[in-house]
N, C-alpha and C positions, 0 to 999 in steps of 0.2 A: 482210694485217695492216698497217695502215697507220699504225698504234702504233707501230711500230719506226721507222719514220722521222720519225715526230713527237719521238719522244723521241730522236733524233739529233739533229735541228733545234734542240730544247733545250739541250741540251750545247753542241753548235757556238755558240751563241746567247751561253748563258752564258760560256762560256770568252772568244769573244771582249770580252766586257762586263768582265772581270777586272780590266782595265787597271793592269798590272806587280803585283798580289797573287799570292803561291805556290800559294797552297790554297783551293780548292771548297767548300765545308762544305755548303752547299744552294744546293737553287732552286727558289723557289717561281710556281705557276704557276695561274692563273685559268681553267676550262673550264667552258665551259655545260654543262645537260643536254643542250642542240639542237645540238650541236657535231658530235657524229657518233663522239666519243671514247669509245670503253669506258676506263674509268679504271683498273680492274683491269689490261687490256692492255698500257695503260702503264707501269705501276707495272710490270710484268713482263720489258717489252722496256726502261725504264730500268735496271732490274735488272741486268741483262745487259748493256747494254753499258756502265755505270758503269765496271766490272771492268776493261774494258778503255782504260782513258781514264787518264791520268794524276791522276786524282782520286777513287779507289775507291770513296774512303769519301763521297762527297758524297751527298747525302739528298733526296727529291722531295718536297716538300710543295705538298698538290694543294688549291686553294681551288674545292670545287662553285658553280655560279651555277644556279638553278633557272629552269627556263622558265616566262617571261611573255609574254601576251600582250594585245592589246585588239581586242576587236568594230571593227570599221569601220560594223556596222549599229546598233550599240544606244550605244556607248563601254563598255561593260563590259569592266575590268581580269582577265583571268586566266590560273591556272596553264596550263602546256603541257608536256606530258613528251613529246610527238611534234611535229613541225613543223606539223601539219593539225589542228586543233582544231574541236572544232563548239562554239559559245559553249554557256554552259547557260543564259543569261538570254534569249534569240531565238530559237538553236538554227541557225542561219545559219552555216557555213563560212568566216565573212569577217573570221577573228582573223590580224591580222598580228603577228609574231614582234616582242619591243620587247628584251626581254634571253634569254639563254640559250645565245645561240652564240659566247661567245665563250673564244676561245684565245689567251692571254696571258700570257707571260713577266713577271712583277708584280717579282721581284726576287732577288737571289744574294746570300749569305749568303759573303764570304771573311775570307781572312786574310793 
């Protein structure tokens, strides 16, 4: 489960971005659908180790990015909810990924 070291990553992340604030309130964070992130997971293994962080009470706030992609044979723009797409306007295999993988600390929320 590689949730839980993501959402360590997080925290370590944020905390060090704090720069002399007391308190965590959030952090919100950017994940594709192509990312390879179950969001629930994280949301779970955040959970969990919030508790244990000088910042209990601090909150995930998760911003979804949906996967897109474009034909390299035809330029047709589209959805991607897996990394391998077969276009539906050619039908050719040859959609490269343009958004949806990304994992992005956006910004923390202190005081």
């Amino acid at each position: 489960m590689h949730e839980m070291s993501v959402a360590t990553n997080i925290l370590d992340l944020a905390e060090k971005s704090m720069e002399g604030y007391r308190e965590l309130r959030s952090v919100t964070v950017q994940i594709g659908e192509l990312a390879g992130i179950e969001t629930e997971s994280l949301r779970f293994s955040f959970e969990a180790l919030r508790k244990s962080t000088p910042y209990p009470d601090v909150q995930l706030v998760i911003e979804e990015v949906r996967g897109r992609g474009v034909c390299e044979s035809c330029g047709r723009e589209v959805h991607m909810d897996e990394p391998f797409a077969l276009c539906p306007e050619c039908g050719t295999y040859s959609v490269r990924i343009t958004r949806g993988q990304e994992l992005k600390l956006l910004s923390i929320e202190v005081d």
